[in-house]
N, C-alpha and C positions, 0 to 999 in steps of 0.2 A: 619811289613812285612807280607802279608798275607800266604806265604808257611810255615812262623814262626808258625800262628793261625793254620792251618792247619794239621801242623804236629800235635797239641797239641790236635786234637781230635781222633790221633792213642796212647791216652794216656802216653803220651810227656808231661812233663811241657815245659815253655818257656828257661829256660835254658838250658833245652836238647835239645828243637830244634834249639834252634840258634848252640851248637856245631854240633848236626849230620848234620844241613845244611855245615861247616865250615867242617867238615869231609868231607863231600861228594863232595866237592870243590874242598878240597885242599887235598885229599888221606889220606897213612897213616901219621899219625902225634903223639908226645910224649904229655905225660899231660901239660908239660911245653910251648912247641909249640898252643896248643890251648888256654892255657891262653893267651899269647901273642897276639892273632891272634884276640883273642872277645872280650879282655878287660874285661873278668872274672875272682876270684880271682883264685888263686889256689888252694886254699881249697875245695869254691864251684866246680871246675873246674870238679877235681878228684873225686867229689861225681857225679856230673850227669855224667860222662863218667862212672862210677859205675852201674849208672840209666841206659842207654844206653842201658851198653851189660847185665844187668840184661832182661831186658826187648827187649830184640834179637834186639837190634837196631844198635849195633854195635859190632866187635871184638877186642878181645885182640893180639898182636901181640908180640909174647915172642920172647927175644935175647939179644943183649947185653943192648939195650934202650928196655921198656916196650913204645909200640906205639898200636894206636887202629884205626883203619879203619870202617869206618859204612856200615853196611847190604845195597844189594841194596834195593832201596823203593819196591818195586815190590814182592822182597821176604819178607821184613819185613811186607808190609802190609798185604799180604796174611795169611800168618801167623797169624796175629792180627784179620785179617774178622774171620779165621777158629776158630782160640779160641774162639773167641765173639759166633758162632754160633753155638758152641760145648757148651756152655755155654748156649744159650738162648733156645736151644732146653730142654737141661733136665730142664731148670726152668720152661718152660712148660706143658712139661708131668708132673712135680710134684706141676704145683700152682694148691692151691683152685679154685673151681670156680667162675667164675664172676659174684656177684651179678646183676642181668637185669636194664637194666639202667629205669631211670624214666622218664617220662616227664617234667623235670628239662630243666634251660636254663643253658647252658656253656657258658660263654665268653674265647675266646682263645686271645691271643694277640700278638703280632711279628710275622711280614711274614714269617719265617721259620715257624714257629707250624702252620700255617695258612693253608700254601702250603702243610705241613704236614697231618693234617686234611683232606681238600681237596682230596689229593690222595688215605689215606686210606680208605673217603666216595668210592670213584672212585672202588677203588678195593674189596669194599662189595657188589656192585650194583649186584643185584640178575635179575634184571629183566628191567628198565628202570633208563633215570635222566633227567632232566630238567635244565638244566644251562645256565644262562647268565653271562657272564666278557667279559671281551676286550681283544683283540687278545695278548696282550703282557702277561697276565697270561695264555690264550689258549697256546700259547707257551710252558709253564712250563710244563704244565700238556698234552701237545698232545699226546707224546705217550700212558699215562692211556685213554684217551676217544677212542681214533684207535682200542688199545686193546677192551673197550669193543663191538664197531662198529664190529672187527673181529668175537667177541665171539655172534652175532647178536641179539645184546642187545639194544631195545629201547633207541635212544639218539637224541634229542632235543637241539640244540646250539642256541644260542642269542648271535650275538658277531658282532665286526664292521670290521672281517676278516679274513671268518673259512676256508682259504686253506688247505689242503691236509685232507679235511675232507670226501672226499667221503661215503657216506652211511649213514653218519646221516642227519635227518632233520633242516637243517638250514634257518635261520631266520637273516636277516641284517639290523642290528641297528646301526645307526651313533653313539649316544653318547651313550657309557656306563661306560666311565673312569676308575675308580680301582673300580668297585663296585664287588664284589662276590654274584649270587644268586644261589642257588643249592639245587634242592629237588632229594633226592634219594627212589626209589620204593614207593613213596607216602607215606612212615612213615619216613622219616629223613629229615630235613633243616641246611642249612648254610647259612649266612648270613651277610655280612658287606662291608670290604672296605679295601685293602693294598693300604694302604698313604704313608706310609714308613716303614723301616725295622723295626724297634721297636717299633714305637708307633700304629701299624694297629690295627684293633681289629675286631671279629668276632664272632657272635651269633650264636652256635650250639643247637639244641633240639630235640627232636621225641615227640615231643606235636603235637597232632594232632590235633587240632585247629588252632594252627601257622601254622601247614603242610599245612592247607586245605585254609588259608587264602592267603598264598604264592604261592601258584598251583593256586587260583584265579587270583592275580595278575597276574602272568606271563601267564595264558589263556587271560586276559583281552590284556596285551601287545602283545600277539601274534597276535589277533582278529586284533588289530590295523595295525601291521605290514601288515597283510595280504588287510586289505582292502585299506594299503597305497601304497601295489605293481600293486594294480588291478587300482589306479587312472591315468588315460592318463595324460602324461606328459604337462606340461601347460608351 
């Protein structure tokens, strides 16, 4: 069930989220009631409902039956962002610094790190980017390229459907399937294809000889696009 996966990235195993989902269904409920209800043992039952309200996911309900009702998601999850980033702030102020990356190639792989990658290039752009993909990853990432168009930052689209793009320079390419091309302020490249969710892969670098070969190409594709808008229709 995918609200099952979901929950389990508020740091949830799967057995805790199948009860807080069975919680949040069915109110409050006894240990014995939720065994029943999810065909878990009771052993296990009583240990992630332990899990639970350790981890503010749900409460305890004192009286004649001990019964437990789950936090609304809304509180619980807030809660869990504010830890997280009460947490990744001071890891920040106290990590080392980062050694400077090299002209190294990265392979990333699975459309999440992909998309991932993608955004954070997006959200470094200091100055310009050059991107071509097709409009159903334009999608994903629209709102990062808007932002930078707002923040009046050189942006170049190659895409086969760049509505609500107003302000950047676009360019319309019938085929470009799942390809990813992305150069950011002339020192970064990304590079490849989501085919699918696991198996996509993608070539990141700040080689600048990849960089300058890649800004070739997609000036050369540009040149092309331009002289094929200026041909009378036959």
């Amino acid at each position: 069930m995918e609200l099952i996966d979901q929950f389990m990235s508020f740091g949830l195993t799967r057995q805790e989220s199948n009860i807080y989902l069975t919680l949040q269904v069915n109110g409050e409920l006894t240990g014995y009631e939720v065994a029943k209800l999810t065909g878990i043992s009771r052993s296990n039952t009583y240990n992630a409902l332990a899990g639970l309200v350790d981890k503010g996911a749900a409460y305890v309900m004192e009286g004649n039956v001990t019964k437990y009702t789950a936090v609304a998601f809304e509180e619980f999850s807030s809660n869990a962002i504010h830890k997280l980033t009460t947490i990744r702030d001071r890891i920040i102020s106290n990590l080392p610094e980062r050694k400077k990356e090299t002209g190294g190639y990265i392979t990333i792989k699975g459309e999440e790190h992909i998309i991932n990658k993608l955004r954070n290039l997006l959200s470094e752009t200091e100055s310009r980017i050059y991107i071509s993909v097709s409009s159903d990853i334009l999608d994903i990432i629209r709102p990062d390229v808007q932002r930078l168009i707002v923040e009046k930052k050189k942006v170049v689209v190659l895409t086969d459907s760049p509505k609500g793009l107003e302000g950047a320079i676009i360019y319309i390419k019938e085929q470009v399937n799942h390809q990813i091309r992305l150069i950011v302020d002339s020192c970064k490249v990304l590079t490849g294809e989501i085919t699918d969710k696991d198996f996509s892969t993608c070539l990141y670098s700040r080689n600048q000889n990849l960089v300058d070969v890649f800004k070739e190409m997609l000036q050369n594709e540009i040149t092309l696009l331009q002289l094929k808008e200026k041909e009378p229709d036959r």
